[in-house]
TIMAR-179070 format. One record per residue (C-alpha): residue in three letters; z, y, x. Coordinates in steps of 0.2 Angstrom, whole numbers, padded with zeros to 4 digits, always signed. Layout:
BEGIN
ALAZYX ...
REM end
This chain:
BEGIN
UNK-0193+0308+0345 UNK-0199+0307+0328 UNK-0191+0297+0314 UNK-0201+0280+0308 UNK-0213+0279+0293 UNK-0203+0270+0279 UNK-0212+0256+0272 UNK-0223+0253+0259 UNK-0216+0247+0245 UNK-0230+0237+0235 UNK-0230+0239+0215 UNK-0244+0232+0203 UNK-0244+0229+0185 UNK-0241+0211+0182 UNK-0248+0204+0164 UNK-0243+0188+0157 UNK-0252+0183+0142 UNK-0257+0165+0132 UNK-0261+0162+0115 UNK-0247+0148+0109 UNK-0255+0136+0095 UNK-0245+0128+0086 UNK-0246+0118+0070 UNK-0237+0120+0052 UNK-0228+0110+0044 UNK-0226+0110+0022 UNK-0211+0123+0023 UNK-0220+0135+0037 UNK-0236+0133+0030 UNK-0231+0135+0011 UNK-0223+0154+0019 UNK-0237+0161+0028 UNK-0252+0154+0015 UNK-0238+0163+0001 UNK-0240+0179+0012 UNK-0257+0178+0011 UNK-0256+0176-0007 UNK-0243+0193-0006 UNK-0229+0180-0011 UNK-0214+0178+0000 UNK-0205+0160+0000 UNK-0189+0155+0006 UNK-0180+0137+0006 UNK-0162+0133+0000 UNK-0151+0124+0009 UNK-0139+0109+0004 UNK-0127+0121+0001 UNK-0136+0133-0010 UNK-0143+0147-0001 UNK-0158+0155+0001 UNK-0164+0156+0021 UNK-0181+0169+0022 UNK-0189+0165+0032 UNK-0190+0148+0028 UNK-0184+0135+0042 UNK-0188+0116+0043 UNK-0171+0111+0042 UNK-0153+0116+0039 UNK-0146+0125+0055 UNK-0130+0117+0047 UNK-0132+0099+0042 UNK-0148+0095+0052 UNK-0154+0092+0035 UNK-0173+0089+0032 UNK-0176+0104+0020 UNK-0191+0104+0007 UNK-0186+0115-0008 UNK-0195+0129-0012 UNK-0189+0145-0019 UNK-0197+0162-0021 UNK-0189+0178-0019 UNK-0192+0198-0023 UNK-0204+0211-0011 UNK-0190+0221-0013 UNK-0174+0219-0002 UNK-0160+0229+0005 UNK-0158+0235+0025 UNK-0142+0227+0034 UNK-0145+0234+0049 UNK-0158+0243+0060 UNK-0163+0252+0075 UNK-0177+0266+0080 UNK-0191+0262+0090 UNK-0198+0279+0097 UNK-0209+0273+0108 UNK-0220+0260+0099 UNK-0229+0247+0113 UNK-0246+0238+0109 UNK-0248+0227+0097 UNK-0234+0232+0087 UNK-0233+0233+0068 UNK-0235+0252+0068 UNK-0242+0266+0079 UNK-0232+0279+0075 UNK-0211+0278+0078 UNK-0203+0267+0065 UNK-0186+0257+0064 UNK-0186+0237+0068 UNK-0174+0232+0051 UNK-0166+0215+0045 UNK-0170+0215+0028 UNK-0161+0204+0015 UNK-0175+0201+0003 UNK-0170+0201-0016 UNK-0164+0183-0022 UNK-0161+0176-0001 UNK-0147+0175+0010 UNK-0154+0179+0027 UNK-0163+0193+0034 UNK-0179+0195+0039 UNK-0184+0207+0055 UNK-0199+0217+0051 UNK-0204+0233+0055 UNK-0198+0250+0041 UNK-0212+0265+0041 UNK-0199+0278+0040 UNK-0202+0299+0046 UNK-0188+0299+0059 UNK-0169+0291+0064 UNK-0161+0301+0050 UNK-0170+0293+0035 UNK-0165+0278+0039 UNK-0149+0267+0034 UNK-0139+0251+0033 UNK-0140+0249+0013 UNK-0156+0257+0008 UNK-0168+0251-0002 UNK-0186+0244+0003 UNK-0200+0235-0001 UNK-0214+0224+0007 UNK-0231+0235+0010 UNK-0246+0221+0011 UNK-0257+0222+0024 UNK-0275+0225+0016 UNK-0283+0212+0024 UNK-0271+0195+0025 UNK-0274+0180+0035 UNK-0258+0170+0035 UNK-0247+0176+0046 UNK-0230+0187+0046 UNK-0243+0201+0050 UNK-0248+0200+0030 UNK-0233+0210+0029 UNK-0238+0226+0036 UNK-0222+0233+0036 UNK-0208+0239+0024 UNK-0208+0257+0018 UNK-0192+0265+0007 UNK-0192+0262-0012 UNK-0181+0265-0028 UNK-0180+0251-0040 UNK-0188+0261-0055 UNK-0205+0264-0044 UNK-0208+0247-0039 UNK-0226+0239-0044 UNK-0222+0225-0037 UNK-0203+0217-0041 UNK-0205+0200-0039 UNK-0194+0188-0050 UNK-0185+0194-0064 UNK-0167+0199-0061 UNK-0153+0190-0071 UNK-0152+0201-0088 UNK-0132+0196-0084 UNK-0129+0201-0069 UNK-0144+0212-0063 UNK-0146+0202-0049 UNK-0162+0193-0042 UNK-0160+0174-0042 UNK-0174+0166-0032 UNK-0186+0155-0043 UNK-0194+0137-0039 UNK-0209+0137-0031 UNK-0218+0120-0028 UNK-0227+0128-0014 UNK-0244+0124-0018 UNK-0259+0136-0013 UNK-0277+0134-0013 UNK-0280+0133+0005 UNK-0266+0130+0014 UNK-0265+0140+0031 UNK-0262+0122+0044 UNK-0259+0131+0059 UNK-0259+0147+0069 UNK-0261+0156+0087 UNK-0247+0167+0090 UNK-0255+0178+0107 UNK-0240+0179+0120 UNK-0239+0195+0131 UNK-0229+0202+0143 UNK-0233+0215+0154 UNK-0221+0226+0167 UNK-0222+0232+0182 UNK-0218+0221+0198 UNK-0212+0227+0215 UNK-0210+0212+0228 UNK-0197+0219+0238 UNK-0193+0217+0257 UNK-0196+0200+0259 UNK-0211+0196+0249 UNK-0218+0213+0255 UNK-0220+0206+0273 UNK-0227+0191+0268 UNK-0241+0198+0257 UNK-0245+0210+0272 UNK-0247+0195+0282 UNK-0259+0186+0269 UNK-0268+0203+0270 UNK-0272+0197+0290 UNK-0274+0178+0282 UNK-0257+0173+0289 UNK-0244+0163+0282 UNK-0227+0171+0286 UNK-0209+0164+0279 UNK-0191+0166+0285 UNK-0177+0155+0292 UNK-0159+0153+0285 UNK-0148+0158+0298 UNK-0136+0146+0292 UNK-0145+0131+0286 UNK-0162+0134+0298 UNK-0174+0131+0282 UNK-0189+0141+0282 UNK-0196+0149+0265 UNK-0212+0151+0262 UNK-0215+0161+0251 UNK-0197+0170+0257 UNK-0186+0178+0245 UNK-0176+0189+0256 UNK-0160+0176+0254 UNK-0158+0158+0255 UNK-0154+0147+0239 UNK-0145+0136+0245 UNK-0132+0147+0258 UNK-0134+0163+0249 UNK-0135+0173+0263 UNK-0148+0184+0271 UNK-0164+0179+0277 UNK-0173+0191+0290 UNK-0177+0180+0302 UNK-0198+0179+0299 UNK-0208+0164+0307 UNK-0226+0162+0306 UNK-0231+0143+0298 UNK-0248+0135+0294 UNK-0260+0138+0292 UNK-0263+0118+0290 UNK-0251+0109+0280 UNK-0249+0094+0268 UNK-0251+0090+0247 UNK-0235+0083+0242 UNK-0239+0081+0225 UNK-0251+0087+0214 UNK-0259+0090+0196 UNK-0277+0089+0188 UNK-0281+0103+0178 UNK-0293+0098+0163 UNK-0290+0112+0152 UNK-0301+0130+0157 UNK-0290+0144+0158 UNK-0297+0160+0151 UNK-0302+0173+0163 UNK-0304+0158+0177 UNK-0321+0154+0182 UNK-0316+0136+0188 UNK-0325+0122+0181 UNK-0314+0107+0175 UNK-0307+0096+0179 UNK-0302+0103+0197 UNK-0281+0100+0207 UNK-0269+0112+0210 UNK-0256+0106+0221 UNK-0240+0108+0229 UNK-0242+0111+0249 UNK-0229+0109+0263 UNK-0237+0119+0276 UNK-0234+0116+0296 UNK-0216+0121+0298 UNK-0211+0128+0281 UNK-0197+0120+0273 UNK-0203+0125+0255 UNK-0218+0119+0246 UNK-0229+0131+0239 UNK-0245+0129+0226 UNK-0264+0132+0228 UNK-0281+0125+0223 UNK-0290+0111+0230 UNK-0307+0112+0234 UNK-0320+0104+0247 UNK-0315+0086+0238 UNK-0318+0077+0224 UNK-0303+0078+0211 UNK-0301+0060+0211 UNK-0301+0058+0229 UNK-0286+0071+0230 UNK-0269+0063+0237 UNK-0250+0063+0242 UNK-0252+0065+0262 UNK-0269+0074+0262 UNK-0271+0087+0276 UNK-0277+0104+0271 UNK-0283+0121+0279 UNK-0285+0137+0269 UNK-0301+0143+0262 UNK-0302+0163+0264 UNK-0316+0173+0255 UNK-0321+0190+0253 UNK-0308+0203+0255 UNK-0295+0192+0245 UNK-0277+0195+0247 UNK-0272+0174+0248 UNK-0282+0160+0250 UNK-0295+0156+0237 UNK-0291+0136+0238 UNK-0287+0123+0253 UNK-0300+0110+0259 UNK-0296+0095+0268 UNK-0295+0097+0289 UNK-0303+0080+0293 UNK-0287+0076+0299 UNK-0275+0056+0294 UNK-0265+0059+0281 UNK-0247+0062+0286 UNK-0234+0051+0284 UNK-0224+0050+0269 UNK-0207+0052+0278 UNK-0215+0068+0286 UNK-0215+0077+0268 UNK-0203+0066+0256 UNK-0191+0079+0257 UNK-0203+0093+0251 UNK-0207+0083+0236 
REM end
């Protein structure tokens, strides 16, 4: 008797990546255009201090907030933490420490990335300044990083200090650049590893053999599809597996008129949410075969397999009456 092969356990990199495009309004835009211009700007709130970055409005009061000030290059580490092992994209290749910096003449910290030769040169209450980025845009990337400094070797110091004091008090700024930067696109990325796990395992196996396969709460008799090893609603264990479809029925659904990068579907085109035959759980896909406009709630679809894909490609309609409302209200 020989032991059984344990199973596969399925890993893939996953990637999840947009760019986010937002537009400025006068505060944010006055900061990045000032970056550009290798000027750093804060805004002081109603009760005097100095925020860097700038927000919109007070985090206090709820205050509309509009008063420009600028501060130094120059600032002073409150607190940090080394990053040996620098991802992509990040502001440097090479280790470095992720600071907050509390810039000269502000009242906040700013969290930006301190060129620094190892853990041990770095240290709450040192001395830094900005290094400019050669080539500046607009963006908190204009700042390429910080790198230590003493005060007597800055080329750069900002606004005067108080010949009182010593200290750097922020001067008005009315915020006016030759073009303004209005907007930006901020890429969004996230990349990891992902293992399905039992449940999810089994049914991507099944979709290898163009099956559907969920499983049953024990206690509540729901089917899952796609399963997650335990129901949500019970909280116990789900290991009962049933085989559902492969017909099934749009509960609701969305036109899509907006191309997706990387997608070679022409818009508009639907993606819908589909209750399939016996699943208690509605789960999404493309619908093809049918005009966008003639897409419905109640509409009867089939899966569409191609090539040696891993899950449908899209569902077309079977031919079939639409199903009755009551058959798929609680699915919505």
């Amino acid at each position: 008797m020989t032991a059984a092969s344990p199973p596969e356990v399925l890993r893939a990199p996953l990637v999840v990546e947009f760019p986010f495009t937002r537009s400025l309004g006068p505060v944010q835009s006055a900061f990045l255009t000032g970056l550009r211009e290798r000027t750093v700007l804060g805004v002081k709130t109603s009760d005097g201090r100095v925020m860097v970055p700038p927000v919109e409005y007070d985090p206090t009061t709820a205050e509309e907030l509009r008063e420009l000030v600028e501060v130094a290059p120059t600032g002073t580490v409150t607190t940090f933490a080394w990053n040996d092992r620098p991802r992509p994209n990040q502001p440097l290749g090479t280790p470095f420490a992720w600071v907050l910096v509390r810039l000269d003449g502000a009242d906040t910290a700013l969290l930006h990335a301190l060129d620094a030769p190892g853990p041990d040169a770095v240290r709450t209450g040192m001395r830094v300044r900005v290094r400019w980025a050669a080539a500046r845009t607009g963006a908190i990337t204009d700042i390429a990083c910080f790198e230590p400094c003493q005060p007597a070797d800055d080329p750069d110091p900002g606004p005067d200090p108080d010949p009182r004091t010593g200290a750097v008090t922020a001067a008005p700024h009315d915020g006016v650049f030759a073009e303004p930067v209005t907007g930006i696109v901020a890429p969004a990325r996230l990349d990891y590893t992902y293992s399905p796990g039992r449940a999810q395992t089994a049914y991507l196996g099944a979709l290898a053999e163009h099956r559907t396969v969920g499983e049953r709460c024990p206690s509540c008799r729901k089917v899952y599809v796609p399963p997650r090893g335990a129901c949500p609603t019970c909280g116990i264990a789900t290991t009962d597996r049933v085989e559902v479809g492969p017909r099934g029925t749009v509960t609701t659904f969305c036109i899509v008129n907006i191309k997706a990068k990387n997608l070679d579907i022409e818009v508009p085109y639907v993606y819908a949410h589909i209750a399939l035959d016996g699943a208690d759980l509605a789960l999404h896909g493309r619908i093809g075969g049918i005009p966008y406009d003639q897409v419905r709630m109640g509409l009867r679809v089939e899966p569409v397999w191609t090539g040696g894909g891993r899950y449908p490609d899209h569902y077309r309609p079977t031919g079939e009456p639409d199903a009755d409302y009551g058959a798929y209200k609680e699915l919505l």
